[in-house]
mmCIF file as gemmi writes it, N, C-alpha and C atoms, coordinates in Angstrom:
data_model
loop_
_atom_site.group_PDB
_atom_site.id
_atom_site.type_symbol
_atom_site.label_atom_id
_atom_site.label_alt_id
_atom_site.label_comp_id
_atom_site.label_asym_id
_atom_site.label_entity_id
_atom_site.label_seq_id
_atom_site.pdbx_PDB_ins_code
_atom_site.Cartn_x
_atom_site.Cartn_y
_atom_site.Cartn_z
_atom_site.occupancy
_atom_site.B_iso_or_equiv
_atom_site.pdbx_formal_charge
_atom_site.auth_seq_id
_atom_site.auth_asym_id
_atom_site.pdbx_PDB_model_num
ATOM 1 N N . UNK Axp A 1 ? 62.375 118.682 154.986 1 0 ? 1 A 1
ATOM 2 C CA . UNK Axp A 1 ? 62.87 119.545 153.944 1 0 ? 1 A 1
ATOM 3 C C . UNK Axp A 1 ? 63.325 118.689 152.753 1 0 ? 1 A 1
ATOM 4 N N . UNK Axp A 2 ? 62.821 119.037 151.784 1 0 ? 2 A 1
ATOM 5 C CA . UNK Axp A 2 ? 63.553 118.243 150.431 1 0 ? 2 A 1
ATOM 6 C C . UNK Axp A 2 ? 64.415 119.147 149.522 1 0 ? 2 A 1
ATOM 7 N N . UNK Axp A 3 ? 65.38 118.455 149.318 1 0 ? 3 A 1
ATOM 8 C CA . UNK Axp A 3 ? 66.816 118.588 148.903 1 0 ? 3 A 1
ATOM 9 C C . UNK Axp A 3 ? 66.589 118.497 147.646 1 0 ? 3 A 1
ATOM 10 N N . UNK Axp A 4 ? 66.954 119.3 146.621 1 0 ? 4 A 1
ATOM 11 C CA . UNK Axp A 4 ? 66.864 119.397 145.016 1 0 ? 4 A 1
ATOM 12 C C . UNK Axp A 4 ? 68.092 118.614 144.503 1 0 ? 4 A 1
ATOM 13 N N . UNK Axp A 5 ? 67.428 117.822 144.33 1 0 ? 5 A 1
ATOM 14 C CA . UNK Axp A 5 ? 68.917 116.418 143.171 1 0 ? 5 A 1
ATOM 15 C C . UNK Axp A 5 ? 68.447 116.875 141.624 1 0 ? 5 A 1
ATOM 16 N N . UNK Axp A 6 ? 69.724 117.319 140.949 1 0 ? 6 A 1
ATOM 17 C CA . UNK Axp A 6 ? 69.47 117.55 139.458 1 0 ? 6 A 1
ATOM 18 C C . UNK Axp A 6 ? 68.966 116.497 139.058 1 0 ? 6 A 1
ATOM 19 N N . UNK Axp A 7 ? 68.65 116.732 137.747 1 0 ? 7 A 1
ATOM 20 C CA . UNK Axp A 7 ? 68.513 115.634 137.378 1 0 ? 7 A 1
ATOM 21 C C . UNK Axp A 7 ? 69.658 114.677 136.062 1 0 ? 7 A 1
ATOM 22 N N . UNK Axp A 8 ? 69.553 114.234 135.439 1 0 ? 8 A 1
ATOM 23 C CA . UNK Axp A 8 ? 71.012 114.014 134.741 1 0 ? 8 A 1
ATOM 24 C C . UNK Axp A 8 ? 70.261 113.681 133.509 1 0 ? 8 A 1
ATOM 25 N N . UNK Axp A 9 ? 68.998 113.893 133.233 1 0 ? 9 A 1
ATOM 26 C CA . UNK Axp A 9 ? 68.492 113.764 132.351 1 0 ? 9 A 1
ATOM 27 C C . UNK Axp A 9 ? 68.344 114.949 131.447 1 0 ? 9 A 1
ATOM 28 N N . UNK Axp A 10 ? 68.642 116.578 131.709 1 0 ? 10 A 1
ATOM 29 C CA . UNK Axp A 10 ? 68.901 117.322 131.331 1 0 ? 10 A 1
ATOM 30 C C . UNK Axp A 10 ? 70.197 117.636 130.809 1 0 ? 10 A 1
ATOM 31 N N . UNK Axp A 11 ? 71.52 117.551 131.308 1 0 ? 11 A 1
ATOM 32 C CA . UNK Axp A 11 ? 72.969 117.58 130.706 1 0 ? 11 A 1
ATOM 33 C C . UNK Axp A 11 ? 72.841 116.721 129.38 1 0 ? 11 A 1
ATOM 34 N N . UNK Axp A 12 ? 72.163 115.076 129.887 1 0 ? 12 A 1
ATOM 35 C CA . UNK Axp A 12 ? 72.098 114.261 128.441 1 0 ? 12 A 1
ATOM 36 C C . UNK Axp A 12 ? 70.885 114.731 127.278 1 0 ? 12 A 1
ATOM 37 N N . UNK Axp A 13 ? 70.049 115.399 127.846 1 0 ? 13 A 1
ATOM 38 C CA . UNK Axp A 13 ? 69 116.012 126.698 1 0 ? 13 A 1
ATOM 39 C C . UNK Axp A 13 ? 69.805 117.272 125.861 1 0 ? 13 A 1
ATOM 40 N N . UNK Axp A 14 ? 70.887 117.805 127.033 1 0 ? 14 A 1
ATOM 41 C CA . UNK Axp A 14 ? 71.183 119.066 126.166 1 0 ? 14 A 1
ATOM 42 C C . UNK Axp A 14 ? 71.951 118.643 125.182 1 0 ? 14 A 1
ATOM 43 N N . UNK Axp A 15 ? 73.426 117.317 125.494 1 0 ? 15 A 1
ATOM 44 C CA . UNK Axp A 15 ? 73.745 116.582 124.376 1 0 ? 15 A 1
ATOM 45 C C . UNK Axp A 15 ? 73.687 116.31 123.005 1 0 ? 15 A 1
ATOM 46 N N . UNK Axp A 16 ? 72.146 115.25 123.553 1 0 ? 16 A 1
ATOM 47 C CA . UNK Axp A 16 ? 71.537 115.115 122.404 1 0 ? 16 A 1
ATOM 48 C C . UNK Axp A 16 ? 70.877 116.155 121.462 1 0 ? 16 A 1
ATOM 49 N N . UNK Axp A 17 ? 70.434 116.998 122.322 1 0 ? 17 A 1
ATOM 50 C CA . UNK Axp A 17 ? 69.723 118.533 121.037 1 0 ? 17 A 1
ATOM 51 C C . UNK Axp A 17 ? 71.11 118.81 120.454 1 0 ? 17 A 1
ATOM 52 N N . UNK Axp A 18 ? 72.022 119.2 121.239 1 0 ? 18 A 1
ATOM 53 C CA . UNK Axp A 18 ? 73.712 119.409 120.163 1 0 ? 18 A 1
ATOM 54 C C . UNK Axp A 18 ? 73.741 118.402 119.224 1 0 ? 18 A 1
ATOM 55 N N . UNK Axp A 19 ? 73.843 117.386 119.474 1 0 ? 19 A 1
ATOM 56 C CA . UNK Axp A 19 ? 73.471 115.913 118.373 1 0 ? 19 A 1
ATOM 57 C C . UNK Axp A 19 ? 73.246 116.021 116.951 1 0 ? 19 A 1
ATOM 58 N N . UNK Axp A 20 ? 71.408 116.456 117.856 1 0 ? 20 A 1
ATOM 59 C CA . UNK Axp A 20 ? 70.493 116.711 116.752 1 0 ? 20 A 1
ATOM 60 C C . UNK Axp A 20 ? 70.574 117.719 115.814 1 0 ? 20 A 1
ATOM 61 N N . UNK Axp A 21 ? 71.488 119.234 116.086 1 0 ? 21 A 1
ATOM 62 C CA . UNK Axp A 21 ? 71.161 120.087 115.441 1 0 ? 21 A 1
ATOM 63 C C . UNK Axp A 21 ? 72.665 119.721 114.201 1 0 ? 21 A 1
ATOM 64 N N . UNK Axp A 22 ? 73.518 118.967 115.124 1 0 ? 22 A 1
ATOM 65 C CA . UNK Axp A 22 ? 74.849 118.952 114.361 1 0 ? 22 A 1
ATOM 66 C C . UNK Axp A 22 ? 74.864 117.71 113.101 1 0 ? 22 A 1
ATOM 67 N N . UNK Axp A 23 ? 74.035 116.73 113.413 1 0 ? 23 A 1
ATOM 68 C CA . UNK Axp A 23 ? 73.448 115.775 112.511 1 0 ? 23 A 1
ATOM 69 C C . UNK Axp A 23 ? 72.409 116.553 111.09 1 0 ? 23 A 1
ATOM 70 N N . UNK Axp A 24 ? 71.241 117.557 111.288 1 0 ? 24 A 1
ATOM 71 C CA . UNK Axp A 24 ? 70.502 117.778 110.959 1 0 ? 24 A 1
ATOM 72 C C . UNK Axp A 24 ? 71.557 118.87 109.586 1 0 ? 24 A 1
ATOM 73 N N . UNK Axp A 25 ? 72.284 119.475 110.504 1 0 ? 25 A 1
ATOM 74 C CA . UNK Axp A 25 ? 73.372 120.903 109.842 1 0 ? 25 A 1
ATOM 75 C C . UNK Axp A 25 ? 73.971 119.918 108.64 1 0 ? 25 A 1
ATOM 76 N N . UNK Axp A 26 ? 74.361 118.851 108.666 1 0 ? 26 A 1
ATOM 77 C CA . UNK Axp A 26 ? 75.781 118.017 108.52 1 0 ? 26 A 1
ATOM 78 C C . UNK Axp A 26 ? 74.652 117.359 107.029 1 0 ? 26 A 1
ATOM 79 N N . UNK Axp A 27 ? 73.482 117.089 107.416 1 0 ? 27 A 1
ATOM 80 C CA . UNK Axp A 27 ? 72.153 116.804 106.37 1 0 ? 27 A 1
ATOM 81 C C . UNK Axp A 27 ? 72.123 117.518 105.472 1 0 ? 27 A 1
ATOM 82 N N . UNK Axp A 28 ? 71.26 118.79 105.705 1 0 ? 28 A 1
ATOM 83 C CA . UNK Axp A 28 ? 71.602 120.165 104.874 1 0 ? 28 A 1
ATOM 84 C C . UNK Axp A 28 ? 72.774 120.555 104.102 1 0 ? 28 A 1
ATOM 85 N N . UNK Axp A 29 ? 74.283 121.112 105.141 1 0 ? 29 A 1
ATOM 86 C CA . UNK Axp A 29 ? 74.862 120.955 103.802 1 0 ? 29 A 1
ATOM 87 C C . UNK Axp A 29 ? 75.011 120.24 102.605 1 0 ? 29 A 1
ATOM 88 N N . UNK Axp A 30 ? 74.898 118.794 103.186 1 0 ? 30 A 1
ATOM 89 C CA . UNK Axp A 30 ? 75.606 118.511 102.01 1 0 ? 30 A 1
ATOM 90 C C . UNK Axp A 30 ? 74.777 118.049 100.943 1 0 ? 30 A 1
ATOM 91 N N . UNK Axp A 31 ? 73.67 118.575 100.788 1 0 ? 31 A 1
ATOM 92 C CA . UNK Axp A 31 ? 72.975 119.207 99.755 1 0 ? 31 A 1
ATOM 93 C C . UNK Axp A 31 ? 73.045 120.528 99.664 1 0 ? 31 A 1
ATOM 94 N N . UNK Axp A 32 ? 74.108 121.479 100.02 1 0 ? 32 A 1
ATOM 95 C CA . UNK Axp A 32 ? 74.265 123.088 99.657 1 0 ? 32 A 1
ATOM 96 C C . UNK Axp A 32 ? 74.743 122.98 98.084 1 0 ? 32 A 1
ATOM 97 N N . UNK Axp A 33 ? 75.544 122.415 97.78 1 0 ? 33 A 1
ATOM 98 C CA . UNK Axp A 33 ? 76.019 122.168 96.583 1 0 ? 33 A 1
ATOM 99 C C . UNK Axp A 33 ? 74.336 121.81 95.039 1 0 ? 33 A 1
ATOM 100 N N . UNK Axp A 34 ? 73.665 121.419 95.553 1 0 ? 34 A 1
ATOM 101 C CA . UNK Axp A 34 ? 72.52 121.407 94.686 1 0 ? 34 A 1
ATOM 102 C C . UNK Axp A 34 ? 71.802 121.966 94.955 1 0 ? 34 A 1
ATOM 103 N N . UNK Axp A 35 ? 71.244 122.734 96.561 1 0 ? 35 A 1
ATOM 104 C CA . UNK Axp A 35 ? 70.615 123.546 96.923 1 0 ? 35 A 1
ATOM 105 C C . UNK Axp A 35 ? 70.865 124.947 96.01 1 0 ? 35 A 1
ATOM 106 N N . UNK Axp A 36 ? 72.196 125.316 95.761 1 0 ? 36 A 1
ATOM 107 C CA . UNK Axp A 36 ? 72.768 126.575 95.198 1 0 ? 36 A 1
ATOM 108 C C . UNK Axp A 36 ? 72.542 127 93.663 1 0 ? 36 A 1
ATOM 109 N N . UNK Axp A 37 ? 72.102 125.465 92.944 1 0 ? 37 A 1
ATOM 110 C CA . UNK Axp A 37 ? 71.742 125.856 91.603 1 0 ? 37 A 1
ATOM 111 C C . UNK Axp A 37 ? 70.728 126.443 91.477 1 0 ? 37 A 1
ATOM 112 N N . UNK Axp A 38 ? 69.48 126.602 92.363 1 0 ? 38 A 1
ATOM 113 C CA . UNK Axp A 38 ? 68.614 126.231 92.623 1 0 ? 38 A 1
ATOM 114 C C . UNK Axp A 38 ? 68.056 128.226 92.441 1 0 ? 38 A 1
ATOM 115 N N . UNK Axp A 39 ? 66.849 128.901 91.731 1 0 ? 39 A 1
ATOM 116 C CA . UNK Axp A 39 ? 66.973 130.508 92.118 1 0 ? 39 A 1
ATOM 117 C C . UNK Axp A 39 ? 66.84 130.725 93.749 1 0 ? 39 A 1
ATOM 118 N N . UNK Axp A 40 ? 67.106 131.641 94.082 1 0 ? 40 A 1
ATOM 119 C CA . UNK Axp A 40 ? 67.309 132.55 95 1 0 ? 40 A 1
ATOM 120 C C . UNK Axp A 40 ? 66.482 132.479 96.126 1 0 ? 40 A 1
ATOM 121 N N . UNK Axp A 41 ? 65.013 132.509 95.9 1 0 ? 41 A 1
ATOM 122 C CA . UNK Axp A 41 ? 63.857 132.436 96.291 1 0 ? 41 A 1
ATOM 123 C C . UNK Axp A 41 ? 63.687 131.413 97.184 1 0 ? 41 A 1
ATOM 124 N N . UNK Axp A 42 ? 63.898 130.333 95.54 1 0 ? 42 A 1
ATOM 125 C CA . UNK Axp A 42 ? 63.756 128.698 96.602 1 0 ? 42 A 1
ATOM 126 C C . UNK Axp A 42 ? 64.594 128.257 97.607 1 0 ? 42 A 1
ATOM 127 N N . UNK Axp A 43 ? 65.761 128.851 97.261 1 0 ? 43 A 1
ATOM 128 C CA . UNK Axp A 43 ? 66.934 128.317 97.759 1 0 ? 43 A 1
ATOM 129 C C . UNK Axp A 43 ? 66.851 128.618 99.367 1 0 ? 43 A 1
ATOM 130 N N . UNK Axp A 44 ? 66.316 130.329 99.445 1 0 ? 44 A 1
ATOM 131 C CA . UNK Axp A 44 ? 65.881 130.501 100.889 1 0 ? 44 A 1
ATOM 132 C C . UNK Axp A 44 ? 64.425 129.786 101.343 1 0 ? 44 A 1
ATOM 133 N N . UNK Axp A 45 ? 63.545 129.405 100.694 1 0 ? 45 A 1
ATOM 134 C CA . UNK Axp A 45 ? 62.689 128.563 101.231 1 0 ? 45 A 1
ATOM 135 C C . UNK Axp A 45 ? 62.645 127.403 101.909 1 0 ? 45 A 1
ATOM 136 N N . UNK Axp A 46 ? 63.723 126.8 100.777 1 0 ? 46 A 1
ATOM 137 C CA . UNK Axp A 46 ? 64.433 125.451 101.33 1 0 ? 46 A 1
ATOM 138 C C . UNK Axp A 46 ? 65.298 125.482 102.627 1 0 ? 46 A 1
ATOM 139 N N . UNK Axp A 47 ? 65.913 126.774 103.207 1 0 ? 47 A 1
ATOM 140 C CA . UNK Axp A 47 ? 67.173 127.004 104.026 1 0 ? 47 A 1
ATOM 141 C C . UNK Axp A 47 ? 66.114 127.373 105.102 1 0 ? 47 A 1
ATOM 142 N N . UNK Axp A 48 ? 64.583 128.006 105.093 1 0 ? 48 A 1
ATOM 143 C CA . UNK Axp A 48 ? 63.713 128.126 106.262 1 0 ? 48 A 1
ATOM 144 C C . UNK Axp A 48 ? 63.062 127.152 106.576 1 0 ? 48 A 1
ATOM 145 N N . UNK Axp A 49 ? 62.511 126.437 105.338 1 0 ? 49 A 1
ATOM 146 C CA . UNK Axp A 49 ? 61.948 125.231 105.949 1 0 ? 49 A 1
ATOM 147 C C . UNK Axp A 49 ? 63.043 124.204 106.437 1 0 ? 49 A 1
ATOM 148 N N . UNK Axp A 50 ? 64.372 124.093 106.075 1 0 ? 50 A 1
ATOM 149 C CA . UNK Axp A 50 ? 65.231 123.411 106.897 1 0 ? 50 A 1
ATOM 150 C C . UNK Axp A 50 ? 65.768 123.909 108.133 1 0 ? 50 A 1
ATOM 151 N N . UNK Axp A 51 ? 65.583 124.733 108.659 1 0 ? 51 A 1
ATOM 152 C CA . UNK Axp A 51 ? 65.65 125.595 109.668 1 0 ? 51 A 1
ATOM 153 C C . UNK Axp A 51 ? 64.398 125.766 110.751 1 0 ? 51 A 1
ATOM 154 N N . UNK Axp A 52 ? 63.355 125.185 110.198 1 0 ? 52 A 1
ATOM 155 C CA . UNK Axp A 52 ? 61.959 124.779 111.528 1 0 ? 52 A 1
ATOM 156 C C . UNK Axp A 52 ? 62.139 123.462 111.583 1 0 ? 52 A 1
ATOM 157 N N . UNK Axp A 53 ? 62.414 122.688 110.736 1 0 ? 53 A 1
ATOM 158 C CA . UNK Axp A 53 ? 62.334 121.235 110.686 1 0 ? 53 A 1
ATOM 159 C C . UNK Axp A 53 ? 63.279 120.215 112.018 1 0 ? 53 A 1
ATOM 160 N N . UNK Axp A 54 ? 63.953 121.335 112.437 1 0 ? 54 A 1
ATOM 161 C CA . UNK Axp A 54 ? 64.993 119.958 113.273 1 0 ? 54 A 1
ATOM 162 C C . UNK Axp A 54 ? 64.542 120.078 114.587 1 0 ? 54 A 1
ATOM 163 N N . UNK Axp A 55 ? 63.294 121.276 114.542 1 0 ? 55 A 1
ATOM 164 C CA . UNK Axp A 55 ? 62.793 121.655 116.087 1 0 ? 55 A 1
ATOM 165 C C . UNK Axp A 55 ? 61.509 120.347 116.139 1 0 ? 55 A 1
ATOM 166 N N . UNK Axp A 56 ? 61.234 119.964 115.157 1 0 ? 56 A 1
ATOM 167 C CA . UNK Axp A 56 ? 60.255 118.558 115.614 1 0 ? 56 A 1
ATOM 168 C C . UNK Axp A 56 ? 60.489 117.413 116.085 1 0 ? 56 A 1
ATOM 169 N N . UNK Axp A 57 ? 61.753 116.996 115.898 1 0 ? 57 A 1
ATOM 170 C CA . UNK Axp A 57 ? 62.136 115.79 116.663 1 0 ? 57 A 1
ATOM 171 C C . UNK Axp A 57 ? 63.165 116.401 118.348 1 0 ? 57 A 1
ATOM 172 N N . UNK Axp A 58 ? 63.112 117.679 118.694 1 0 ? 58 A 1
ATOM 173 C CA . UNK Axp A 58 ? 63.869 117.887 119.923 1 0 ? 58 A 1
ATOM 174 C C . UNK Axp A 58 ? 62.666 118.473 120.721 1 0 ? 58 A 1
ATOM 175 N N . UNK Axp A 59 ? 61.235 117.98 120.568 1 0 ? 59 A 1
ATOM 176 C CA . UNK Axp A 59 ? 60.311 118.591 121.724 1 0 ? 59 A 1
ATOM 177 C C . UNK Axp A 59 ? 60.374 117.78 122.232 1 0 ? 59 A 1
ATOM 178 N N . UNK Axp A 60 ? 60.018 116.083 121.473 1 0 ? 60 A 1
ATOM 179 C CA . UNK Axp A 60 ? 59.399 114.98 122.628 1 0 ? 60 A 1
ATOM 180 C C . UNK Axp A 60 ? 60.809 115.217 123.409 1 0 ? 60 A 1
ATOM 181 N N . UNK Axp A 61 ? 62.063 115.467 123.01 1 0 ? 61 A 1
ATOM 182 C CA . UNK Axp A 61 ? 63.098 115.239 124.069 1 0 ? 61 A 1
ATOM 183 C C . UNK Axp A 61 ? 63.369 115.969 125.294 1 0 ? 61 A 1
ATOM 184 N N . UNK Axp A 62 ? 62.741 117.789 125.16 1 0 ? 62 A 1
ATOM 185 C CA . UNK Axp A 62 ? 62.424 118.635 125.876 1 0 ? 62 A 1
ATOM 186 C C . UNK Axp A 62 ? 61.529 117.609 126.829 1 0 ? 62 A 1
ATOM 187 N N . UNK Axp A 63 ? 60.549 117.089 126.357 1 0 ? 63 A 1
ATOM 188 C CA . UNK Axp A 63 ? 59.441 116.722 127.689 1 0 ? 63 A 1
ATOM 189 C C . UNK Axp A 63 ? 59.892 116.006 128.509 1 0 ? 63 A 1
ATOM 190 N N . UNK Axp A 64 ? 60.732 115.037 127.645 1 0 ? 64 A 1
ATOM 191 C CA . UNK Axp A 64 ? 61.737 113.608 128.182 1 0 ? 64 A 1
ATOM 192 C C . UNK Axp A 64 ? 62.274 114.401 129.304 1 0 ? 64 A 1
ATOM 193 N N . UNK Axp A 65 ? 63.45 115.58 129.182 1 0 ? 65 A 1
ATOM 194 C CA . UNK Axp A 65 ? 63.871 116.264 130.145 1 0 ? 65 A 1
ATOM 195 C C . UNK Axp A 65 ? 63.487 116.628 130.916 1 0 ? 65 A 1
ATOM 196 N N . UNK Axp A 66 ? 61.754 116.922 130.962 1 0 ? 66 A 1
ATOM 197 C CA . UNK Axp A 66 ? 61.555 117.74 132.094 1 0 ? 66 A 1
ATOM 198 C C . UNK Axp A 66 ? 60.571 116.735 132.753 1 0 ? 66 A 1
ATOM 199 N N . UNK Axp A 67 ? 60.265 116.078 132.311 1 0 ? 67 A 1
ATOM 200 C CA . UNK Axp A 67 ? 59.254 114.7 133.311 1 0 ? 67 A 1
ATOM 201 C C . UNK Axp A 67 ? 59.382 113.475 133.454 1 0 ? 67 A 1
ATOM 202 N N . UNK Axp A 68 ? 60.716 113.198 132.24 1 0 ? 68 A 1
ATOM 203 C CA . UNK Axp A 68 ? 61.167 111.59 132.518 1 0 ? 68 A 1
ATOM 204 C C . UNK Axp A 68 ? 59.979 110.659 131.271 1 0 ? 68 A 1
ATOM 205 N N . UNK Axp A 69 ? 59.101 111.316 130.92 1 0 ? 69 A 1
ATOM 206 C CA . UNK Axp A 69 ? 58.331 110.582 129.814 1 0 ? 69 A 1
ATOM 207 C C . UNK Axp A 69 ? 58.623 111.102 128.875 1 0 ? 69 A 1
ATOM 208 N N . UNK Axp A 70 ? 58.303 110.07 127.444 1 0 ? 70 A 1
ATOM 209 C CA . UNK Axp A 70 ? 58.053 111.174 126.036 1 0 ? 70 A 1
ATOM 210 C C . UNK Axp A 70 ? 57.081 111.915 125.733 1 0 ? 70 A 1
ATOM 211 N N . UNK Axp A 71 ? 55.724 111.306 126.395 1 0 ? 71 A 1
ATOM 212 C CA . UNK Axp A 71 ? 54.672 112.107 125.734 1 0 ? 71 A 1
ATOM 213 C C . UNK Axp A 71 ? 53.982 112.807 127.124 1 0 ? 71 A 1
ATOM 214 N N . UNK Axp A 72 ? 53.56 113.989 126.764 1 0 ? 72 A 1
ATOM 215 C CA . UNK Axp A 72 ? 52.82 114.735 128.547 1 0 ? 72 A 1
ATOM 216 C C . UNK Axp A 72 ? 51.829 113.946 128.379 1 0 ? 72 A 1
């Protein structure tokens, strides 16, 4: 019978995605202040495309988590 050992590579992946999103947030604002001059339009363009952008560097870490490599 085999016995399920977590793994500890998941608690530290979830970490780091907190990390990443709190680094990425901490980026963004502090260009809100020039982001805001900015019309309306762009300003939400800029706030969506900064809003897909921080999901590209937390996949390879997803995989990291779930197989111990970076790349499948």
């Amino acid at each position: 019978m085999n016995e399920y050992r977590p793994s500890w590579r998941k608690p530290a992946g979830m970490f780091a995605i907190l990390g990443i999103i709190a680094f990425w947030a901490w980026i963004v604002a502090s260009f809100a202040e020039h982001i805001a001059r900015l019309p309306g339009i762009l300003q939400a363009v800029i706030y969506i495309i900064a809003g897909i952008i921080w999901i590209f560097p937390v996949r390879p870490l997803l995989v990291w988590m779930e197989t111990g490599r970076w790349r499948t």
